[in-house]
C-alpha positions in Angstrom: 6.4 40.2 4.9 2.8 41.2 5.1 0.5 38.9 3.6 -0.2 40.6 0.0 -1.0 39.5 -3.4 1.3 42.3 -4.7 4.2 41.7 -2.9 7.3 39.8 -3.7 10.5 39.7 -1.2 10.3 43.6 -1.8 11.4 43.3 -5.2 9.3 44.7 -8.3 7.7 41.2 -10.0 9.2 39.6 -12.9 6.6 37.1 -13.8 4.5 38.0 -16.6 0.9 38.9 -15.9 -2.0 36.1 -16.5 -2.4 32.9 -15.4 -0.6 30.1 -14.3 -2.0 26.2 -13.9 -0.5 24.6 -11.4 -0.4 21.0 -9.7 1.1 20.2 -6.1 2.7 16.7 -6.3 4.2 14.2 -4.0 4.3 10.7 -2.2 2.0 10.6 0.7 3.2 12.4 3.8 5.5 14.7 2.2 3.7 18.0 3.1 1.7 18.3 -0.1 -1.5 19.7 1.8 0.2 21.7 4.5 2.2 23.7 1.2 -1.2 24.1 -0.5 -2.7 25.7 3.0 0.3 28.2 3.5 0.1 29.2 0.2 -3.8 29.6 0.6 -2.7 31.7 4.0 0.1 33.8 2.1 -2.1 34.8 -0.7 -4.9 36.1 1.4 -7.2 33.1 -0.2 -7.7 32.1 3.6 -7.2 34.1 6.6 -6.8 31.0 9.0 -4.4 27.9 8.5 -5.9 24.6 8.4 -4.0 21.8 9.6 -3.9 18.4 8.6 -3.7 16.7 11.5 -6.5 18.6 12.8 -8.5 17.8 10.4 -9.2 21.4 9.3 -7.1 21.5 6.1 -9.5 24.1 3.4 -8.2 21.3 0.8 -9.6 18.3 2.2 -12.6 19.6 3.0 -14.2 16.3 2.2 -15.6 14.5 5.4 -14.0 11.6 4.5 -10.0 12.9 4.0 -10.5 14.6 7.1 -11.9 11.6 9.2 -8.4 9.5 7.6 -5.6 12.7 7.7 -5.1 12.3 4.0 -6.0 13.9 0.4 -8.2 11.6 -1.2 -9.5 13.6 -4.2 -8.0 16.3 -6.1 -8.5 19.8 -4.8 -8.7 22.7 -7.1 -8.5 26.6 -6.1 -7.9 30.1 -7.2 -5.0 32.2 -6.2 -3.3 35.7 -6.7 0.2 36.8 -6.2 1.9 39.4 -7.6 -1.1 40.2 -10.0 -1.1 36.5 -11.5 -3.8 34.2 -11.2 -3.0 30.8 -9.8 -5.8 28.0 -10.6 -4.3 25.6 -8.3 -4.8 21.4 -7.7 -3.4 20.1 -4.6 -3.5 16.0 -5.8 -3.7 12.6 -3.8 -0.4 11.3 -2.6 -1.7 7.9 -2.0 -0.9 5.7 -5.3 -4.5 4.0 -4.8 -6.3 7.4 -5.7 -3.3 7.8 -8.7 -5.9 8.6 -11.5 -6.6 12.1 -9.2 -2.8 12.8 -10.5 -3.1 11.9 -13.8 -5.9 13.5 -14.9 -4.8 16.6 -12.9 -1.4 16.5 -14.5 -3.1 16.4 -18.0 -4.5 20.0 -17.6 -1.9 21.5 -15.8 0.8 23.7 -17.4 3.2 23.1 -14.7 3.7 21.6 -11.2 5.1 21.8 -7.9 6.8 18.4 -6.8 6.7 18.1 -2.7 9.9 16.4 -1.3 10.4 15.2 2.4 13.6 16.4 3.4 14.7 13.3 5.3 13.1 10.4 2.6 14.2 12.1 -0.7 12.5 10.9 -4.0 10.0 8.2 -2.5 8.0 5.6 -4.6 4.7 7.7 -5.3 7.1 10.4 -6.0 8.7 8.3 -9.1 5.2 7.4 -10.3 4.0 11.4 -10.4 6.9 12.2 -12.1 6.8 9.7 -14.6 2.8 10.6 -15.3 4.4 14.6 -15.4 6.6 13.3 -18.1 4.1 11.6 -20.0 2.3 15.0 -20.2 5.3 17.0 -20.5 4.9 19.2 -17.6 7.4 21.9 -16.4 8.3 21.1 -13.0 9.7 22.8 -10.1 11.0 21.1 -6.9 10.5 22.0 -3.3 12.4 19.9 -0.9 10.1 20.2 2.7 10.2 19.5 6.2 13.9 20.3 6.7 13.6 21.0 10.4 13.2 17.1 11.2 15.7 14.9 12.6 17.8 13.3 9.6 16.8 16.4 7.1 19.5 16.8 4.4 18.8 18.7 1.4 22.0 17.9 -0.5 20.9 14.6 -0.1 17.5 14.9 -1.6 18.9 16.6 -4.6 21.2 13.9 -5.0 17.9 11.4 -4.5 16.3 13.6 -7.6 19.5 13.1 -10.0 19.3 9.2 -9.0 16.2 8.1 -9.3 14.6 10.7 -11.9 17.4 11.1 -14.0 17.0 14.3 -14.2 19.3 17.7 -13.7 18.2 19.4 -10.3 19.6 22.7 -10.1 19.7 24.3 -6.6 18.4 27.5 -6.3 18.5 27.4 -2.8 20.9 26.8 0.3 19.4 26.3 3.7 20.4 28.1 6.3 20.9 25.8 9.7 19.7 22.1 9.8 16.9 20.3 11.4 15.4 22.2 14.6 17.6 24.6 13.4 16.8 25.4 10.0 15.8 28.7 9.8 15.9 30.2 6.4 17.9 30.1 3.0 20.2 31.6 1.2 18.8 32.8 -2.8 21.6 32.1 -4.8 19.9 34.1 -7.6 20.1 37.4 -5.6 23.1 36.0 -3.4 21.1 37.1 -0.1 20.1 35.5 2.8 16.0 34.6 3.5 15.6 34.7 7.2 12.4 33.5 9.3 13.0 33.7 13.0 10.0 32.3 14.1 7.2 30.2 12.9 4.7 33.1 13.1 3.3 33.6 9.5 2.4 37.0 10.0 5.8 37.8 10.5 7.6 39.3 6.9 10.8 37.1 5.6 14.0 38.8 6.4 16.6 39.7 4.1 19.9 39.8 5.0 23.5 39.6 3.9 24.6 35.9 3.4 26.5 34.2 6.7 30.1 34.1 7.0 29.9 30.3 7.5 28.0 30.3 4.0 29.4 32.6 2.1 32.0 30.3 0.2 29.6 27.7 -0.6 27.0 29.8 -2.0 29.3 31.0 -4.3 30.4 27.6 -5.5 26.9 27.0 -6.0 25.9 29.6 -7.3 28.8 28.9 -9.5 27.1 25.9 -10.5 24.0 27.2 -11.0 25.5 29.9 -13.4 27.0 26.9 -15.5 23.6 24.8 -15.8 21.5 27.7 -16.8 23.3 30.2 -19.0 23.3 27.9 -22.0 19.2 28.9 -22.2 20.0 32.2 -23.2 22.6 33.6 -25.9 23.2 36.8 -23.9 23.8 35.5 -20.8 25.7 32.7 -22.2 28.2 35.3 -24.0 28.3 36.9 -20.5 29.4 34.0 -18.7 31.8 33.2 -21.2 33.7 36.6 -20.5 33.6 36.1 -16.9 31.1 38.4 -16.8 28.0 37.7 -13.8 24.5 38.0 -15.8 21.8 40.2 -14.2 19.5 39.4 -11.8 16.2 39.6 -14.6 18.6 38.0 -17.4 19.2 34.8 -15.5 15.6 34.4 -13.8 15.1 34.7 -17.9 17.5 31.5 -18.2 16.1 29.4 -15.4 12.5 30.3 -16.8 13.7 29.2 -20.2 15.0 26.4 -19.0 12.3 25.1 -16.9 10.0 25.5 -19.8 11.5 23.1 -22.0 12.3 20.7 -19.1 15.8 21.4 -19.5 16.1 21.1 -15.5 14.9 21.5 -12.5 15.1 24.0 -9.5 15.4 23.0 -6.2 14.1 25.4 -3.4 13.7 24.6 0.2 11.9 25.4 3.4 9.3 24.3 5.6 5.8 24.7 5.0 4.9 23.4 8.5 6.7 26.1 9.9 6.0 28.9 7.3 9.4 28.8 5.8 10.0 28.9 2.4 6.6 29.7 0.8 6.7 33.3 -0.5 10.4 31.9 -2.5 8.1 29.4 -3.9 5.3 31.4 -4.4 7.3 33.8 -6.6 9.3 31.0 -8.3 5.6 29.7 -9.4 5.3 32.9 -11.3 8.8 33.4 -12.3 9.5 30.4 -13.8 6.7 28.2 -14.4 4.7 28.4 -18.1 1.8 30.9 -18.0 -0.9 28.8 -20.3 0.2 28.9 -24.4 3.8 29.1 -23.5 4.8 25.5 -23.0 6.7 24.2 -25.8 4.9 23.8 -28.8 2.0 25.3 -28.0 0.4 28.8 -29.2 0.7 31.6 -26.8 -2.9 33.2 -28.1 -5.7 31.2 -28.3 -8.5 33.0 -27.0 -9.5 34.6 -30.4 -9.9 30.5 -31.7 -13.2 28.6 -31.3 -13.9 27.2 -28.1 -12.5 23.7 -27.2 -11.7 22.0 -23.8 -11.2 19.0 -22.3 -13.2 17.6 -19.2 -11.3 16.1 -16.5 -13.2 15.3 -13.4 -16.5 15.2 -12.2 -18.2 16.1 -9.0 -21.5 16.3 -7.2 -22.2 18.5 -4.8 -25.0 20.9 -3.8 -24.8 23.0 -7.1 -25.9 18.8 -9.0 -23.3 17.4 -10.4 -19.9 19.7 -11.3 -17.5 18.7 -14.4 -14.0 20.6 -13.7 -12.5 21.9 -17.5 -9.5 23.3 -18.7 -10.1 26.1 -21.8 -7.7 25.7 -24.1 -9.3 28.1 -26.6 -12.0 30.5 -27.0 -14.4 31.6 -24.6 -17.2 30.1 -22.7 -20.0 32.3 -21.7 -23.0 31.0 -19.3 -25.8 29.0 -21.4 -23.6 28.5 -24.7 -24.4 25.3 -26.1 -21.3 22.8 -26.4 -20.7 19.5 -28.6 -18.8 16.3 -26.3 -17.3 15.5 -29.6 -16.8 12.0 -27.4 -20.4 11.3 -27.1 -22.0 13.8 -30.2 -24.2 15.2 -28.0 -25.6 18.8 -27.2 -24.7 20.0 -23.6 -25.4 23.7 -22.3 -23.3 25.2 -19.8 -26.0 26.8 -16.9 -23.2 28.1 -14.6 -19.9 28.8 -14.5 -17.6 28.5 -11.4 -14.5 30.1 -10.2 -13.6 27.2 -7.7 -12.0 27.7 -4.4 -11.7 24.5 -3.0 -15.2 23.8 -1.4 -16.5 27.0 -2.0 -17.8 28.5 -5.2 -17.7 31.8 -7.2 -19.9 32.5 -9.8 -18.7 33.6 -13.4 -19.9 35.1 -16.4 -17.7 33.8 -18.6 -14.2 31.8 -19.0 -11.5 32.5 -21.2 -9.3 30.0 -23.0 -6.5 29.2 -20.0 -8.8 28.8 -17.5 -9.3 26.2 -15.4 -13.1 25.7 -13.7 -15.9 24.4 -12.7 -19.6 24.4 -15.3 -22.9 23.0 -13.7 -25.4 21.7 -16.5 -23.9 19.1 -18.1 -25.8 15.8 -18.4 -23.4 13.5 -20.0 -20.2 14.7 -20.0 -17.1 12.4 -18.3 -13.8 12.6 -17.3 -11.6 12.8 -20.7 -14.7 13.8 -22.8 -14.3 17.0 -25.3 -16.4 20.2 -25.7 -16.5 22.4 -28.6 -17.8 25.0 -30.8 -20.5 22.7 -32.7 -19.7 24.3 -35.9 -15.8 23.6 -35.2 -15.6 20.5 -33.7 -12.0 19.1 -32.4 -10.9 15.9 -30.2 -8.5 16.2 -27.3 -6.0 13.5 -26.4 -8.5 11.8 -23.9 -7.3 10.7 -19.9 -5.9 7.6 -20.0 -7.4 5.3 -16.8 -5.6 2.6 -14.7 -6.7 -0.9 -15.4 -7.7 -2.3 -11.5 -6.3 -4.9 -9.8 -8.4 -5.5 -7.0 -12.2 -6.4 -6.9 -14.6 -6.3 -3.8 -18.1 -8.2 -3.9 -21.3 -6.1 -2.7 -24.3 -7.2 -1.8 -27.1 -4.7 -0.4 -28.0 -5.4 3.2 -32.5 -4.6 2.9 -34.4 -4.5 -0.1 -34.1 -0.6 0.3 -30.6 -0.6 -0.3 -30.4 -2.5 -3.1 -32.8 0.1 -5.0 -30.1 2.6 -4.3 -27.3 1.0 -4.3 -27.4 0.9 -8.7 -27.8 4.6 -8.0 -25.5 4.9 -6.0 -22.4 3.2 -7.6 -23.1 4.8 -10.8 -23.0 8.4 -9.2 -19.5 7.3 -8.0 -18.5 5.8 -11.3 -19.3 9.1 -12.6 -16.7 10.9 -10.8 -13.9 8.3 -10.3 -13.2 6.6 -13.9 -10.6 3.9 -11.9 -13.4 1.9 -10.3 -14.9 -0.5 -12.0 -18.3 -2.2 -12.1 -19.6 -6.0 -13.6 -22.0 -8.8 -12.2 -20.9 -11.8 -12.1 -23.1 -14.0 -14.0 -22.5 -17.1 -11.5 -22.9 -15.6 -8.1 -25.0 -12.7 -9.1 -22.6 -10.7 -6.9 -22.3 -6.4 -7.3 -18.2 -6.9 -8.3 -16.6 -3.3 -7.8 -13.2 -3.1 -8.6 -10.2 -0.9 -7.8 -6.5 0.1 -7.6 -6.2 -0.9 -3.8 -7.4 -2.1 -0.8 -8.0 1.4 0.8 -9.7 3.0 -2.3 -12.3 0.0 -2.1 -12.4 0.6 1.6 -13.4 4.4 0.6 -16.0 3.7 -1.7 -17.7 1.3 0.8 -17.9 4.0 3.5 -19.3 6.6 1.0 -22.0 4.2 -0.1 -23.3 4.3 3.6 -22.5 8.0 4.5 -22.9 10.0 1.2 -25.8 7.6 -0.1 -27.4 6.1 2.8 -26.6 2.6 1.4 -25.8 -0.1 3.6 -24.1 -3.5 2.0 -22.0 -6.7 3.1 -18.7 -6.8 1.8 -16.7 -10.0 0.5 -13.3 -10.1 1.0 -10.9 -8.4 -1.1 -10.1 -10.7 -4.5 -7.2 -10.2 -6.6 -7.8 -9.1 -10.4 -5.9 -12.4 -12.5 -5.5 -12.1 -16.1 -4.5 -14.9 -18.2 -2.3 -15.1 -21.1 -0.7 -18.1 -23.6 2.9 -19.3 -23.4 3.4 -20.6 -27.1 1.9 -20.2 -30.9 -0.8 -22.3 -31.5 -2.9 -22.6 -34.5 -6.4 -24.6 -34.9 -9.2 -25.0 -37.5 -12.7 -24.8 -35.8 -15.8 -25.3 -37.7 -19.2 -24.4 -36.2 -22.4 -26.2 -37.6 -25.6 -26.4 -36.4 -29.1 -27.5 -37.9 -32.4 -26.9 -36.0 -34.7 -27.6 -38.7 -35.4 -24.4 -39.9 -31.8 -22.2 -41.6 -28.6 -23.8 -40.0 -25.1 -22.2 -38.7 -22.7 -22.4 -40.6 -19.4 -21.1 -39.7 -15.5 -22.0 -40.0 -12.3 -20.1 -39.3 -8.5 -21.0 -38.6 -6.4 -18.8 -35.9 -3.4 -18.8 -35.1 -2.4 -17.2 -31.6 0.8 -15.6 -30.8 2.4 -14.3 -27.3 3.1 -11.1 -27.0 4.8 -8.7 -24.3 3.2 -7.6 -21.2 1.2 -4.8 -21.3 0.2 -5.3 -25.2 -3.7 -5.9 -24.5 -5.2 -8.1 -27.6 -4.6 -7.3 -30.8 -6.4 -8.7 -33.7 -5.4 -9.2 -37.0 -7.3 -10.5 -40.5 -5.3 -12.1 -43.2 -8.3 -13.1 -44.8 -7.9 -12.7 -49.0 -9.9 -14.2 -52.2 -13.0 -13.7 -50.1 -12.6 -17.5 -47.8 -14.3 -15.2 -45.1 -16.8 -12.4 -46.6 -15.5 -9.0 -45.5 -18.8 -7.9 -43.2 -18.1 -10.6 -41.4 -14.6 -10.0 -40.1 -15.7 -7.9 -37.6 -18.1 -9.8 -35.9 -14.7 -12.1 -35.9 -12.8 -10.0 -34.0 -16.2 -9.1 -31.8 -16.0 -12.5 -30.6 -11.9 -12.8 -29.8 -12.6 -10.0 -27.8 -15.8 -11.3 -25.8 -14.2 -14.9 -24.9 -11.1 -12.8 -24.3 -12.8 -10.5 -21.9 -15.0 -14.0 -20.1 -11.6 -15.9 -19.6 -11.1 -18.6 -22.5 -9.1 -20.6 -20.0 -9.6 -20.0 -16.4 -12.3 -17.6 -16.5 -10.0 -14.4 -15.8 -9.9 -12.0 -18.9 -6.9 -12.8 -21.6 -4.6 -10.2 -22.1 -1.2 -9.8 -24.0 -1.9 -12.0 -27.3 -2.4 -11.3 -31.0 -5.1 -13.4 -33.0 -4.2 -13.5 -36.2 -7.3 -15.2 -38.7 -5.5 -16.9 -41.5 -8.7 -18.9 -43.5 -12.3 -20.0 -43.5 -15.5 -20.6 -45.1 -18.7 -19.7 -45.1 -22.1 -21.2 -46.7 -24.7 -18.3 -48.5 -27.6 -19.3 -46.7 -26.5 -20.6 -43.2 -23.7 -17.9 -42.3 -24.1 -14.5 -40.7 -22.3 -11.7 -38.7 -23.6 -13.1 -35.3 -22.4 -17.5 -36.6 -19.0 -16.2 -37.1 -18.8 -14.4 -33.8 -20.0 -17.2 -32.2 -17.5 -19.5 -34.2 -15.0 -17.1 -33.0 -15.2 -17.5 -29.3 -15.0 -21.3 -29.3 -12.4 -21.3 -31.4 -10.5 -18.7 -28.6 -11.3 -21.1 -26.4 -10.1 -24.4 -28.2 -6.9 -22.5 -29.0 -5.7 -21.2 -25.5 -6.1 -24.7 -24.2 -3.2 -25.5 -27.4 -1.1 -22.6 -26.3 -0.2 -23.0 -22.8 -2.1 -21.1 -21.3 -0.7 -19.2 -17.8 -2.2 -17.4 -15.1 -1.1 -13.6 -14.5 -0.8 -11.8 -10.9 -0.7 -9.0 -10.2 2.5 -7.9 -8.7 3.6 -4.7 -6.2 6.3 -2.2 -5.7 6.9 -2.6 -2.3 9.0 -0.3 -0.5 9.5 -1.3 3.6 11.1 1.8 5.9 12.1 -0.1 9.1 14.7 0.6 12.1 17.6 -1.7 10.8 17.9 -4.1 14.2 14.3 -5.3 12.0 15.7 -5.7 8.5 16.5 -9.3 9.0 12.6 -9.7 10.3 11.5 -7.5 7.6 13.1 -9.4 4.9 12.7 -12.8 5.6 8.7 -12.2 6.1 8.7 -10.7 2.0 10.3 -13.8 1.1 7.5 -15.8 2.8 5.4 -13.9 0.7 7.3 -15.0 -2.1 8.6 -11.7 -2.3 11.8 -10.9 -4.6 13.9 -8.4 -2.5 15.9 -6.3 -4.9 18.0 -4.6 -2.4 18.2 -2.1 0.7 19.6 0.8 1.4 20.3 3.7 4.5 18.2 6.3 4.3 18.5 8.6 7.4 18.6 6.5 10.2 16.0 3.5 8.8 16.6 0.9 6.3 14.4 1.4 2.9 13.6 -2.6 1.7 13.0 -2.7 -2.1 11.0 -5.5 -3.1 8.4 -7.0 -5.5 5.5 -8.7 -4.0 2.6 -11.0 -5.7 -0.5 -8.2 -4.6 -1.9 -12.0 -2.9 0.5 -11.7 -0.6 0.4 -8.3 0.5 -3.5 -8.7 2.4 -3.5 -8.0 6.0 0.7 -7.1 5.6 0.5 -3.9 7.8 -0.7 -5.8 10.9 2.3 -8.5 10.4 4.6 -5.3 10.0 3.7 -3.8 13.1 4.4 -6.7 15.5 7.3 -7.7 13.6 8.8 -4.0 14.3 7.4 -3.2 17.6 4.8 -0.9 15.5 8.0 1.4 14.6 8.0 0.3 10.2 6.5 1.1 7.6 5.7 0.2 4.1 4.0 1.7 0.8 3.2 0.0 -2.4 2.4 0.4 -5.9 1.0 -2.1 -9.2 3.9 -2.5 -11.0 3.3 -5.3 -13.1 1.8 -8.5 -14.1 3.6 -11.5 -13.8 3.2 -15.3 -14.5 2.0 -17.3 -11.2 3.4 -20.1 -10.3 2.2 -23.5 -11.0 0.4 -24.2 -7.2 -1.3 -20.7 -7.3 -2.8 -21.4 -10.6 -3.7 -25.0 -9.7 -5.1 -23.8 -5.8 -7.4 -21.0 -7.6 -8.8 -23.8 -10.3 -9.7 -26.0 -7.3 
């Protein structure tokens, strides 16, 4: 097939004309890049392929992915095929740079979910797909690298039915198997997709379905028929008189279909080796939601005033970038915006069509569009522009709370001037890392989702920003929490001489499930408390809560409720009854059994089984819970949960314990109460 935004498996196109917003999605090491560069190469975006492993991928052009092999930061471009634009983000598979996903997946109007052909549905995999539901996104699936040993693609749909719960339709059958694979047959035209070599100049092939194949494409075609028909009255009615539907009115069910999230297609291939990628490219356009037509949404919007959402921010040679999604009106250069999020004026100097590290300039941008606007001055990641005279407020970003901290301190005098600047830049542009001093040490405490996103940041503060610091070990984030109800009268009184404090207020605290955060709550009546006041109440909860009433880690997963006080006329005030407030937090964690929270991982271990026994008696060392193992090609996969203490310096004792042969991947997945001699050895 020659390499043509026009052409489609020498078919006329059925995808409707506009734009599409699309995300590519996957655990790390799936192929998520390598699909993002053929489909570069196959539009004509790029006339070379970058690799990967070479270091030359066009989507991790930053020095730093291609110095480590992986996608650190979300990638955005612009594609054409078939007449339709594609604004395209090629995301981080690593769960440490997660927020990339999540932000990326609240723009998008669909996505393309990356699946190794030999691992199935692994655990980064689960956790994008869960953020895609969150955000409703349409999805499609592409299961890749079926030329490696242990490749099964019945088995990976299998994996997707498991572990998603959702309904994966094939779409396609591969033709051969591992070093054999060599092309698939369409069971929506019932034809065969050949590639014969890995050249990517060479065009697909179509030919008539294999003998070999011919009965159990029809079977699954069969099934196909039987998931998708129901979309669509007409096609339906044909099915039900044994009747086959048309080749446009079922890519009119599947697209249907895939727009509500009533399932998912499958398609294979093998980006590596260039097979596969047109099929995908066209099933992008086919059946993935052009902007406006996702459920619920309107289909016109461009007429509306302007409003759209910020999602990242970048600096680079144009000054500092903010990436937004339109979702209605039209932005032209210089207008003048409102961040409803802050109130303030900004005015959009440029406009940027944005193919990954390269930049095309633009007049104006129309609501659907995804780019990139230099001039800015305060605008963050989940902020939101408008028209000034019609102001709205998008559903912000929501950010992961981090469970890992790192202590800085700059190395010269010189580096400490830039090193404020310097960590506030990259605050700026990554909304997951986190920045406090503590008051004791006076230590820089930047904190993170992992050890290899901290690890990042510390080698772009010396090559980006010419900062040079020395780096504490890595400290896990602790929360604290109570165990019981407790309730306690506190009374605050002071006299200096001049007007006194005066302040007193009973609480009661309560437990509450993990994940709830604080919650405050007044049942304050007849005026015991004045009602200006309650406020500065709550203010106060919520500073001792934040310090660490107990152990000095913040409180988290508790409800304050403030039943009674008093207060005198001449000795009481807003900041008294704040004050009041925290030592009475304080007085009553130490009533309510207070209990120290760790942070515990998703740990998933991929080791040759004559280790498992190793493998799994090391977790439990770490007093890890294993919750089982299973076969997966021809390794053992190792579920477990692991306190994140535990899990420091864990790849070095994998390696020797396995010869240097397994592997592991991990993920937050909860807090959890630590036991007794980990609370006591951190209060010593």
């Amino acid at each position: 097939m020659n390499r043509s935004s026009n052409n489609s498996l020498g078919r006329p196109g059925t995808g409707r004309p506009g734009i599409r917003n699309i995300g590519i999605i996957a655990h790390v090491d799936a192929g998520k890049t390598t699909t993002s560069e053929r489909i570069l190469f196959y539009t004509g975006e790029s006339h070379r392929m970058g690799e990967v492993h070479d270091g030359a991928a066009h989507m991790d052009f930053d020095p730093e992915e291609r110095r480590r092999g992986i996608t650190i930061n979300s990638a955005a471009t612009t594609v054409h095929w078939r007449g339709v634009q594609i604004n395209l983000i090629d995301t981080p598979g690593h769960i440490d740079f997660n927020i990339e996903v999540g932000r990326a997946l609240r723009v998008l109007d669909g996505a393309v979910v990356v699946l190794d052909g030999v691992a199935g549905v692994e655990p980064q995999t689960e956790t994008n797909w869960r953020l895609a539901d969150r955000h409703e996104v349409p999805r499609i699936a592409f299961v890749n690298k079926l030329d490696r040993v242990g490749a099964r693609f019945d088995q990976v749909v299998d994996s997707m039915r498991e572990r998603l719960g959702v309904q994966a339709v094939p779409v396609h059958l591969p033709i051969g198997a591992e070093a054999g694979f060599r092309g698939v047959v369409d069971l929506v035209h019932m034809r065969a997709l050949l590639w014969e070599r890995d050249d990517a100049s060479q065009p697909v092939q179509e030919a008539a379905i294999p003998a070999e194949l011919l009965e159990p494409a029809q079977a699954a075609r069969a099934r196909l028929l039987e998931a998708v028909v129901e979309q669509d009255d007409e096609a339906l009615e044909a099915w039900l008189r044994g009747e086959e539907p048309s080749v446009e009115l079922l890519l009119r069910c599947i697209r249907a279909g895939v727009r509500k999230r009533a399932f998912v297609p499958v398609l294979a291939g093998s980006a590596f080796r260039n097979r596969g990628v047109e099929p995908l490219l066209d099933a992008v356009v086919d059946w993935l939601p052009a902007p406006g037509e996702r459920e619920g949404t309107t289909t016109d919007l461009a007429g509306e005033p302007l409003a759209a959402l910020a999602f990242k921010v970048v600096a680079d040679e144009h000054g500092s970038m903010v990436f937004v999604r339109l979702y209605a009106g039209r932005l032209r250069r210089g207008d003048s915006l409102l961040n409803t999020s802050t109130g303030r004026m900004e005015r959009a100097a440029r406009l940027y069509e944005v193919h990954a590290d390269k930049h095309v300039e633009r007049d104006e941008l129309v609501a659907g569009e995804i780019a990139g606007v230099v001039g800015f001055k305060d605008t963050l990641t989940g902020h939101t522009l408008s028209d000034p005279k019609h102001p709205v407020q998008l559903e912000s970003i929501a950010v992961p709370e981090p469970v890992i901290h790192l202590a800085l301190e700059p190395r010269t005098k010189a580096d400490q001037q830039g090193l404020s600047r310097a960590l506030q830049a990259m605050l700026r542009e990554d909304p997951s890392l986190r920045l406090r001093q503590d008051e004791e040490s006076g230590q820089t405490i930047l904190s993170g989702m992992g050890e290899l996103q901290l690890e990042v940041a510390v080698h772009k503060l010396h090559e980006r920003f010419g900062v040079d610091v020395v780096v504490g070990r890595p400290q896990v984030a602790y929360r604290e929490t109570i165990a019981r109800e407790a309730k306690l009268t506190h009374v605050h009184r002071k006299q200096t001489g001049g007007p006194g404090q005066f302040a007193q207020l009973t609480l009661r605290l309560e437990p509450l499930e993990r994940g709830a955060g604080v919650q405050f709550e007044s049942r304050i009546v007849g005026g015991a408390i004045p009602r200006e006041f309650i406020p500065a109440v709550e203010a106060g909860i919520r500073r001792m809560a934040e310090a660490g009433p107990a152990s000095g880690y913040p409180a988290v997963d508790f409800r304050a409720v403030l039943l009674d006080g008093a207060f005198h006329e001449r000795d009481s005030s807003a900041m008294v009854f704040e004050l009041a407030a925290g030592h009475a937090l304080r007085e009553a964690f130490a009533k309510a059994g207070p209990q120290l929270l760790e942070p515990v991982m998703a740990v998933e271990v991929i080791t040759p089984t004559e280790y498992l026994g190793d493998v799994i008696g090391d977790l439990h060392r770490r007093r890890g819970q294993v919750r089982g193992h299973e076969l997966r090609g021809t390794a053992t996969v190792v579920d477990a949960l692991v306190p994140l203490k535990e899990m420091f310096g864990y790849i070095g004792t994998l390696r020797a314990l396995s010869s240097g042969r397994a592997q592991y991947t991990m993920q937050f997945d909860g807090y959890q109460v630590a036991p007794q001699a980990v609370a006591e050895l951190l209060a010593a």
